[in-house]
PASE-142537 format. One line per field, with one value per residue (C-alpha): x, y, z; residue number from 1. Coordinates in nm, 2 decimals, m for minus. Example, Ala and Ser with C-alpha at 12.3 -4.5 7.8 and 13.67 -1.06 7.14 Angstrom:
2
east c(1.23; 1.37)
north c(m0.45; m0.11)
up c(0.78; 0.71)
num c(1; 2)
//
This chain:
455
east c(0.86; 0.61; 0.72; 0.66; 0.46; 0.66; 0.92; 0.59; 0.52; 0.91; 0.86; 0.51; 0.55; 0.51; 0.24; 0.09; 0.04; m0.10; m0.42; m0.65; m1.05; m0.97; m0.81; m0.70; m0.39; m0.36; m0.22; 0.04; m0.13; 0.08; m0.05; 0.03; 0.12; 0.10; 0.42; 0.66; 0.64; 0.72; 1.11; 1.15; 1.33; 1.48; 1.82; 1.91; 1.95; 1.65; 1.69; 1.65; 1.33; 1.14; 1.23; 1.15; 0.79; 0.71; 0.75; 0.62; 0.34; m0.04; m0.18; 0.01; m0.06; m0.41; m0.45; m0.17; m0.46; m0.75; m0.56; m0.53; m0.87; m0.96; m0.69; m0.91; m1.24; m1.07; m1.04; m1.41; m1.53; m1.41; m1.61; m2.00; m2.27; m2.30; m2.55; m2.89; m3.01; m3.39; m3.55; m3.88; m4.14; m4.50; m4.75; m4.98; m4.78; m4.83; m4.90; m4.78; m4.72; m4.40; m4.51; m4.55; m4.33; m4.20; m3.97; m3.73; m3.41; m3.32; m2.99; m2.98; m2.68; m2.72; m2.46; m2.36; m2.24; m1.90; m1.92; m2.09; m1.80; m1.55; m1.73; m1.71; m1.33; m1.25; m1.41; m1.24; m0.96; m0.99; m1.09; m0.77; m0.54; m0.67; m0.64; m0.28; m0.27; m0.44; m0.15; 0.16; 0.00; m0.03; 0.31; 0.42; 0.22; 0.43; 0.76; 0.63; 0.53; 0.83; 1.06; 0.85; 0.92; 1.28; 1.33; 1.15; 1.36; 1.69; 1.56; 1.44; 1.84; 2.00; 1.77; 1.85; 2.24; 2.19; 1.97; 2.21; 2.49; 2.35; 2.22; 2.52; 2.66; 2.43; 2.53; 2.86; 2.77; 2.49; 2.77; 3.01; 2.75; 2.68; 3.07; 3.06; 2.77; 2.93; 3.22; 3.01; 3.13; 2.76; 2.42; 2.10; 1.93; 2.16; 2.18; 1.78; 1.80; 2.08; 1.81; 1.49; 1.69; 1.81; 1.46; 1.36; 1.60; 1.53; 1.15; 1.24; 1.47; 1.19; 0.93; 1.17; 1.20; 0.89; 0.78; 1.02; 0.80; 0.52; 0.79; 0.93; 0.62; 0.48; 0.74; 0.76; 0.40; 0.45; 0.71; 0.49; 0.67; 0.55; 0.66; 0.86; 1.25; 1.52; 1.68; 1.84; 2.11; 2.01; 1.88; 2.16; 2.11; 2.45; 2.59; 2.62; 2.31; 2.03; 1.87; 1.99; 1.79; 1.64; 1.75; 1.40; 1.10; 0.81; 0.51; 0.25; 0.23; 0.34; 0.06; 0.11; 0.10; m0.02; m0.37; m0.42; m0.42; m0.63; m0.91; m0.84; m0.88; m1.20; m1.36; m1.22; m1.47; m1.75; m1.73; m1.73; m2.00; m2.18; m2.11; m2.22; m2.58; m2.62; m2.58; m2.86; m3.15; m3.04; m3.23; m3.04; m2.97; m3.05; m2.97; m3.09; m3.15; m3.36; m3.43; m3.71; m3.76; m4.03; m4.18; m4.22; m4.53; m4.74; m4.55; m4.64; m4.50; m4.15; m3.99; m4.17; m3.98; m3.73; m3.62; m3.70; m3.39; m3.47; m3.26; m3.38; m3.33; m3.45; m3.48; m3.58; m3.76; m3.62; m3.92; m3.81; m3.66; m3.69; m3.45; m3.22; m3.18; m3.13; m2.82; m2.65; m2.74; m2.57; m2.25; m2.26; m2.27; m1.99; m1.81; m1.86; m1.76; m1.43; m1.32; m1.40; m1.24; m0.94; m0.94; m1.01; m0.72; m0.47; m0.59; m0.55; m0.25; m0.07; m0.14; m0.03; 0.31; 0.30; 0.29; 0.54; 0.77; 0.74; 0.83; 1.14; 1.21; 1.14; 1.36; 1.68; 1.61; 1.61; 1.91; 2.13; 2.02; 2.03; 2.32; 2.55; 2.51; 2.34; 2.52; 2.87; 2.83; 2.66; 2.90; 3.20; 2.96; 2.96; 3.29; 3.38; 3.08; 3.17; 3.57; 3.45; 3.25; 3.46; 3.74; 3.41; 3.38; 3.07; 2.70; 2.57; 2.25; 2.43; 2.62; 2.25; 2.10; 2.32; 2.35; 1.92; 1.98; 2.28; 2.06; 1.75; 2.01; 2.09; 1.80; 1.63; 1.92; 1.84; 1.45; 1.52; 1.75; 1.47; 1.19; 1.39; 1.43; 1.05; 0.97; 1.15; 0.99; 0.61; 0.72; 0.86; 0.47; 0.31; 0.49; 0.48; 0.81; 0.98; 1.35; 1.31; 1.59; 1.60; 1.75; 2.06; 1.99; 1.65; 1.79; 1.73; 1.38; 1.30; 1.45; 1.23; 0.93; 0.98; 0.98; 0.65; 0.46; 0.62; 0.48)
north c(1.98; 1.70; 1.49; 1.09; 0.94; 0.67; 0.95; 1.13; 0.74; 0.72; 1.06; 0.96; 0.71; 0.68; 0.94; 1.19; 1.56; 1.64; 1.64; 1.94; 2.03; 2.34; 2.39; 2.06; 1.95; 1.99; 1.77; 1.96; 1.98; 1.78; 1.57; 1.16; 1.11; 0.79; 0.58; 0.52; 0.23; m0.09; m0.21; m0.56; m0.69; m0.64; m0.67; m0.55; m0.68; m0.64; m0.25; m0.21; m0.42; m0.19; 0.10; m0.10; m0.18; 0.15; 0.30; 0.06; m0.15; m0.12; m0.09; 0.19; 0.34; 0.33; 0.44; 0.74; 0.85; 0.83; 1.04; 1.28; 1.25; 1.31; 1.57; 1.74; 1.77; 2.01; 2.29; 2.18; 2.26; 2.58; 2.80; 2.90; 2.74; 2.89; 3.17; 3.13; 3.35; 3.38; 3.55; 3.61; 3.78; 3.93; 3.80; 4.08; 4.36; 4.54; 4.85; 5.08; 5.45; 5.47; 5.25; 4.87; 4.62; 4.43; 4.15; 4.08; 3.94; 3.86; 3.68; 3.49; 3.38; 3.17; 3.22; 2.94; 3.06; 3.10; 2.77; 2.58; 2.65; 2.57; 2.24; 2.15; 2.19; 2.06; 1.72; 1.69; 1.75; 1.49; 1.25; 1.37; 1.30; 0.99; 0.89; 0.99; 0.76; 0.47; 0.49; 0.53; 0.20; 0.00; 0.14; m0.03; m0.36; m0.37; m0.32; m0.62; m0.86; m0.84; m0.89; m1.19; m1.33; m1.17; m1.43; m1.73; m1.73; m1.69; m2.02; m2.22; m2.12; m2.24; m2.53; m2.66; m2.64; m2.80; m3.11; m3.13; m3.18; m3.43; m3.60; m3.64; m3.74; m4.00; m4.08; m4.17; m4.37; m4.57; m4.64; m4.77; m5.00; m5.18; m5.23; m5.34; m5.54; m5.71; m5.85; m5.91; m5.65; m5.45; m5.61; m5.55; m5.35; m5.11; m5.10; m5.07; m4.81; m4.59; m4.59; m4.50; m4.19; m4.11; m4.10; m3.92; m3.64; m3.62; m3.52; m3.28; m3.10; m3.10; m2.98; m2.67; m2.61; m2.60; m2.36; m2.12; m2.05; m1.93; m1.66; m1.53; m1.46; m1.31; m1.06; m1.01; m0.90; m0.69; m0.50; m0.46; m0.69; m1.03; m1.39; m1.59; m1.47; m1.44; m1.19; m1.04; m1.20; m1.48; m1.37; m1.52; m1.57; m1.45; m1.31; m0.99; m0.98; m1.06; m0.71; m0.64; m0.67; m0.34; m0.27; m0.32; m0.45; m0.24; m0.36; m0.13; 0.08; 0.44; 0.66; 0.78; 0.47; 0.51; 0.30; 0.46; 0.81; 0.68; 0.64; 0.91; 1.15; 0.98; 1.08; 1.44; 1.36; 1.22; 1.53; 1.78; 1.61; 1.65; 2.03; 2.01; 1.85; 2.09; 2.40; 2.22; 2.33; 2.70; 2.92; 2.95; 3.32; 3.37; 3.74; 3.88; 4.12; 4.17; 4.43; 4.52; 4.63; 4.92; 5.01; 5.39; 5.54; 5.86; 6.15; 6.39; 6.07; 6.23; 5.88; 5.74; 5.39; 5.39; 5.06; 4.91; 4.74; 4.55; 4.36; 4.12; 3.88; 3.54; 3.27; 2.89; 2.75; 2.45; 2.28; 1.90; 1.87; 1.47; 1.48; 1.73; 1.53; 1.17; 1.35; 1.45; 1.13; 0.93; 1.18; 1.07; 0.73; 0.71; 0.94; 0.63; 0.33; 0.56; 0.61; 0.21; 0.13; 0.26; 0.15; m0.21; m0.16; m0.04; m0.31; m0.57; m0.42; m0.47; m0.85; m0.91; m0.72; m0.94; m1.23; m1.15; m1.08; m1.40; m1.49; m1.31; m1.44; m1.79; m1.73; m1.66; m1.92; m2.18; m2.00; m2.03; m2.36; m2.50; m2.29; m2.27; m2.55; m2.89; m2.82; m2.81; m3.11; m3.31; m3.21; m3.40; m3.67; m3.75; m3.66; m3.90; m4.17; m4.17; m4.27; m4.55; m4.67; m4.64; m4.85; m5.08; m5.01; m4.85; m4.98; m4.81; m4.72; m4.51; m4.34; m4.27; m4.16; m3.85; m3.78; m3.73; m3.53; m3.31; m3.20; m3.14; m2.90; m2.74; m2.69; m2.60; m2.32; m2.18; m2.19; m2.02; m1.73; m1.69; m1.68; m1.40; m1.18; m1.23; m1.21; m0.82; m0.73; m0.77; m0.59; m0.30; m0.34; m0.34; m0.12; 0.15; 0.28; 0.20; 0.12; 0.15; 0.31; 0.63; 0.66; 0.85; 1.24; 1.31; 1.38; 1.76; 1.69; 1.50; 1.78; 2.06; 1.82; 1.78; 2.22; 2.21; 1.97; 2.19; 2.47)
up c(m1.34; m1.20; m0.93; m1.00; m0.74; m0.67; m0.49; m0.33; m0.18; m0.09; 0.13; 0.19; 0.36; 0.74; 0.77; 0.60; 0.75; 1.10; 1.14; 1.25; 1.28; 1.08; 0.82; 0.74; 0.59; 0.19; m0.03; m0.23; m0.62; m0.76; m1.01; m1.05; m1.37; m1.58; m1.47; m1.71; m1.96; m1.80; m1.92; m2.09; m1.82; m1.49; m1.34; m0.95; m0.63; m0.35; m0.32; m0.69; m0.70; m0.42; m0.61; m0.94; m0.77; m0.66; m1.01; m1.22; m0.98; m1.17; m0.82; m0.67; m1.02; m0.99; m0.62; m0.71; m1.01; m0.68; m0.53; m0.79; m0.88; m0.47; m0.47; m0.78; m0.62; m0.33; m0.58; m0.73; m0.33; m0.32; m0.59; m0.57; m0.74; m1.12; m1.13; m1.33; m1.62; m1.70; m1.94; m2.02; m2.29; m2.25; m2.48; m2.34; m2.31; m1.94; m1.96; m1.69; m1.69; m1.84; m2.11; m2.25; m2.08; m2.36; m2.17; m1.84; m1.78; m1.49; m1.29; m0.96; m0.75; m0.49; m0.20; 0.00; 0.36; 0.44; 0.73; 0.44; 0.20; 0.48; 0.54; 0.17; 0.16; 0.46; 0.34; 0.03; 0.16; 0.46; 0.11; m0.07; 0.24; 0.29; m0.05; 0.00; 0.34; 0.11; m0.17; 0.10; 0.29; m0.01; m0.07; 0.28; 0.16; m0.22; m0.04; 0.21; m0.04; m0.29; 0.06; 0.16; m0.20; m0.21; 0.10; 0.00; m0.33; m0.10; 0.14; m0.16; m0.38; m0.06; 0.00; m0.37; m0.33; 0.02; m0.11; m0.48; m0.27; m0.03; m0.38; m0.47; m0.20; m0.16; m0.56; m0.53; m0.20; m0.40; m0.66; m0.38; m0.24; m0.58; m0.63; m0.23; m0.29; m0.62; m0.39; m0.08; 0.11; 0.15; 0.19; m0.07; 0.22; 0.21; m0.18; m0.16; 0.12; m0.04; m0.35; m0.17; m0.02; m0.33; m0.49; m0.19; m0.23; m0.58; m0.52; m0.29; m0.54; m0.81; m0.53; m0.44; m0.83; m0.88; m0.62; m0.82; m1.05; m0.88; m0.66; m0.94; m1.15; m0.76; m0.78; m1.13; m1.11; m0.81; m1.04; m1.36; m1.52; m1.70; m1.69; m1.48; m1.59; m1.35; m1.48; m1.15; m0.95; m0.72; m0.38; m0.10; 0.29; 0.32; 0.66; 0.49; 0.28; 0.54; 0.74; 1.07; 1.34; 1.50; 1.89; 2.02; 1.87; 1.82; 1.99; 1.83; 1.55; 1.48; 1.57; 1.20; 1.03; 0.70; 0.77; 1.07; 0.90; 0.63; 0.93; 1.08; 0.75; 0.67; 1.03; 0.99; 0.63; 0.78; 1.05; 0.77; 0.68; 0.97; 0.96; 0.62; 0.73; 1.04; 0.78; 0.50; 0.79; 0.72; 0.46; 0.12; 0.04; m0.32; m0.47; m0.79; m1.04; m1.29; m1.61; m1.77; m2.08; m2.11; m2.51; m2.55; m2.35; m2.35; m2.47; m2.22; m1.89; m1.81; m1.82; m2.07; m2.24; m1.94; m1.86; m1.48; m1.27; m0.96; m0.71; m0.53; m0.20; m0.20; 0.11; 0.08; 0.31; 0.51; 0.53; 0.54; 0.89; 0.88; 0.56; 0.73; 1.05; 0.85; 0.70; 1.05; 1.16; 0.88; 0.95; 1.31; 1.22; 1.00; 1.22; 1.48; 1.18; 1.06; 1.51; 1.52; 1.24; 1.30; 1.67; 1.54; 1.28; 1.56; 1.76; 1.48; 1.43; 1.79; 1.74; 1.42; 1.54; 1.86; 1.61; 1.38; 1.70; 1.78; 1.44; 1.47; 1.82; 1.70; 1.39; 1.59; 1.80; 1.55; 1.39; 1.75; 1.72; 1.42; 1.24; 1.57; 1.80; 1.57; 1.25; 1.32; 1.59; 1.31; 1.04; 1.27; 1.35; 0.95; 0.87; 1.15; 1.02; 0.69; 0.78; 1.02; 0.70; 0.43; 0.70; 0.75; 1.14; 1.11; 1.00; 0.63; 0.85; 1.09; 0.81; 0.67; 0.94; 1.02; 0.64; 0.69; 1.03; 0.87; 0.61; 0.77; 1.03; 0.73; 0.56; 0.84; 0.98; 0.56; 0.69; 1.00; 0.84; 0.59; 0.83; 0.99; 0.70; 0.61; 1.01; 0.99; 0.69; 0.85; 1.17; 0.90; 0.72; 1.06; 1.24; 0.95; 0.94; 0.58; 0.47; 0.11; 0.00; m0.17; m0.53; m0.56; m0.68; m0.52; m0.15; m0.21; m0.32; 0.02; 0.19; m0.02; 0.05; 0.40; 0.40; 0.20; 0.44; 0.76; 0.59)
num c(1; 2; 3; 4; 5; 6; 7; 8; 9; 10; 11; 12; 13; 14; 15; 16; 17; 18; 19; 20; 21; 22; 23; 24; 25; 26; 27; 28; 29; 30; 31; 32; 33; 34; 35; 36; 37; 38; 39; 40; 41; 42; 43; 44; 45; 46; 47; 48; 49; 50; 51; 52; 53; 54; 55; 56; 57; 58; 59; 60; 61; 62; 63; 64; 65; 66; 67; 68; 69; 70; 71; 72; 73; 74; 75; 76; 77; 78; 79; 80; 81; 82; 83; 84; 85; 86; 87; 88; 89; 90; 91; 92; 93; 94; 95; 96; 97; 98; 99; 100; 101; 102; 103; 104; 105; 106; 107; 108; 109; 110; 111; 112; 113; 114; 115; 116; 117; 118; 119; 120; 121; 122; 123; 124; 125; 126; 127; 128; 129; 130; 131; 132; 133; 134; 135; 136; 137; 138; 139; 140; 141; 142; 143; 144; 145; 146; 147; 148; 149; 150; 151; 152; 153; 154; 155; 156; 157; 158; 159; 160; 161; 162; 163; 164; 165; 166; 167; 168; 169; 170; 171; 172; 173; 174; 175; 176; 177; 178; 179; 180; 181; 182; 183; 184; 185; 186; 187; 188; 189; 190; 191; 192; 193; 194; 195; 196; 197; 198; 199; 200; 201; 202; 203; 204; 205; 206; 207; 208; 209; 210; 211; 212; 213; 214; 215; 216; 217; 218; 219; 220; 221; 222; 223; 224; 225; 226; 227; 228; 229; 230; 231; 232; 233; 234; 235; 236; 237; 238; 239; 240; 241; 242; 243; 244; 245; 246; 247; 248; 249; 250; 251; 252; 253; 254; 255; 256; 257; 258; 259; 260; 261; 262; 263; 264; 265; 266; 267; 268; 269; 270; 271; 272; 273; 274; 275; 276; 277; 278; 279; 280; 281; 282; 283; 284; 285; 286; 287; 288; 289; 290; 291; 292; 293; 294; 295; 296; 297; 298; 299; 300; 301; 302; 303; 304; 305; 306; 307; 308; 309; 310; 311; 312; 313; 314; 315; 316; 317; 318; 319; 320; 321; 322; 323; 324; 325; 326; 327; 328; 329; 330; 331; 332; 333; 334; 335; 336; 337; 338; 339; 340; 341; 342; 343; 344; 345; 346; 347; 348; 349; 350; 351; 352; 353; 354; 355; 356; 357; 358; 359; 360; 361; 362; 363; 364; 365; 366; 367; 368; 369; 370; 371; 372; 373; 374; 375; 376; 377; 378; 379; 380; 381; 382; 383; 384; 385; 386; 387; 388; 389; 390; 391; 392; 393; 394; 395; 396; 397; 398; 399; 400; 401; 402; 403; 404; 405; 406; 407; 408; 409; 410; 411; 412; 413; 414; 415; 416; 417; 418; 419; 420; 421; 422; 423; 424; 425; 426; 427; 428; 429; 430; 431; 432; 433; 434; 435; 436; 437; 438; 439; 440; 441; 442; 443; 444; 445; 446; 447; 448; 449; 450; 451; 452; 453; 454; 455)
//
């Protein structure tokens, strides 16, 4: 039974095997196969749209069929070149003492050497596994993107119930000040102000609705799926429903992060490569044998009309020592671009993980701030302005002016539990170590996997 390859990404992910000169780690043959038709629609929480977007993502379908195709050339590396067959007439027949040669057929085999062969594998394989590294790291990247937009959707749901109820709030205040105003107990400022700020919140609830739209179609997209539905339950920045933050931080990333391993499997290429070039100055053996066919001769010859068999040993000549030379020297040099690379990844890495710890710092920050300290102090300061109001011992303005502060507490404690989520979810990406959870059933097939890649 074929494995999919969205469970070889789930078990994939993280690393690939260890690496070695020789041999190097294979890929287990198992093919990718076409991922199941998309289904019309989707309905899950964020757990079911990882899984959703590792089976069913075009991209991580195309990269699984590189790999395969990668993972195809390793047996293709393995075999010798196909033998030649010649065959040829005399339109003047020879004559020789047995008789008339009539024709010759002959084979050749050329025979690579044994290091030759092992520097042919060895490179598609360090192609296959880094194919393999490239499709668990874009893995990494779906699962990143479809959290970031998970999260932006929760802020953006919370935002909208924040700002409708402060709009209507602000609704049934408007209508108290024109029934204040009508018996001169409110001015016209504060009619006209009460307006602005209602129009004002109004434009912010159609801006947050319309960046809904581009979110859901993001992660739509990310799951093979078209249009802009919402057809899963509204994301929450619930206590219970935002990650948990790790105990410590990560401040680089695993030395087997999936983009790291990718570099590291195309310098173990480009130095089979270079074993390759250093073997292309040797002579080629070429061995042979040929037949010839011998017309009846002289009676009285004891072998007369006996056919002649010859074998045969055959060496080119590496003549071309420039050509040979410009090949080790291109291995070297991508040797050098695939150790660079990765050092400038791992580098580039260790930054943007410094940065998104911030983030995370940051995030809490706010959230101590804003969600425990501001909020509740300006919830009583309302509470306690709006009763001084509605007994006429406190100015509309004031009243207005925490109302503005309130919200922007709340909206921005929703930003800050948001920028969290989305904060963890690039250290997960950067760091190289993924959550995504594994379906029920196929617990015994990561185990069996984990046996084959030990073995």
């Amino acid at each position: 039974m074929r494995t999919p390859f969205w469970l070889l990404i789930l078990f994939g992910i993280g690393g690939c095997s260890q690496l070695a000169t020789r041999p190097l780690p294979l890929i287990e043959p198992t093919r990718a196969p076409s991922p199941p038709p998309a289904p019309p629609s989707f309905d899950g929480g964020l757990e079911e749209l990882l899984i959703e977007g590792l089976r069913s993502n075009p991209g991580l379908a195309a990269s699984a069929a590189a790999w395969a195709a990668a993972e195809a050339r390793i047996a293709q590396a393995r075999g010798y070149p196909d033998p030649t067959i010649g065959v040829s007439g005399f339109l003047t027949p020879l004559e020789t003492r047995n008789g008339p040669t009539r024709a010759r057929l002959g084979v050749q085999q050329r025979v690579p050497w044994p290091s030759e062969l092992d520097a042919l594998e060895d490179g598609a394989s360090a192609r296959a596994a880094a194919a393999f590294s490239r499709l668990n790291d874009q893995a990494l990247e779906v699962s990143e993107q479809i959290r970031l937009a998970w999260w932006e959707l929760a802020f953006l749901h919370r935002a909208l119930d924040l700002v409708q109820q402060t709009l209507d709030l602000v609704k049934t205040t408007e209508s108290s000040l024109h029934s204040r105003l009508e018996v001169g107990r409110a001015s016209y400022g504060d009619v006209v102000r009460i307006e602005v700020e209602r129009e004002k919140l109004e434009d912010q609830l159609r801006s947050y609705r319309d960046r809904l739209n581009p979110l859901r179609h993001q992660i739509r997209s990310l799951i093979g799926l078209g249009g802009d539905e919402s057809l899963w339950p509204l994301p929450t920045l619930q206590q219970d429903a935002v990650p948990e933050a790790p105990d410590a931080i990560p401040e680089a990333p695993l030395p087997r992060h999936p983009a790291l391993m990718e570099y590291a499997y195309l310098q173990l290429a480009a130095r089979a490569e270079l074993e390759l070039a250093k073997k292309e100055s040797w002579p080629d053996l070429i061995f042979g044998l040929e037949w010839t066919m011998v017309g009846d001769g002289p009676a009285v010859a004891p072998d007369s009309g006996q056919d002649a068999l010859a074998a045969s040993v055959n060496f080119s000549l590496p003549l071309h020592g420039y050509r040979y030379e410009g090949a080790r020297r291109e291995a070297r040099s991508r040797m050098t671009q695939f150790s660079e690379g990765g050092r400038n990844l791992e580098l580039t890495l260790r930054a943007r993980l410094s940065e998104a710890a911030f983030q995370f710092r940051d995030a809490e920050r706010r959230i101590a701030l804003y969600r425990d300290q501001l909020e509740p102090k300006t919830e009583r300061g309302f509470e306690a302005a709006l009763s001084a109001f509605e007994s006429g011992g406190e100015s509309f303005e004031t009243l207005l002016d925490t109302l503005r502060l309130l919200l922007d507490f709340q909206v921005g404690s929703a930003r800050a539990e948001s920028d969290r989520a989305q904060a963890l979810a690039r250290i997960e990406r950067l760091h190289g170590q993924s959550t995504i959870p594994t379906p029920p059933g196929v617990e015994g097939d990561e185990n069996e996997s984990s046996e084959e890649e030990e073995e």
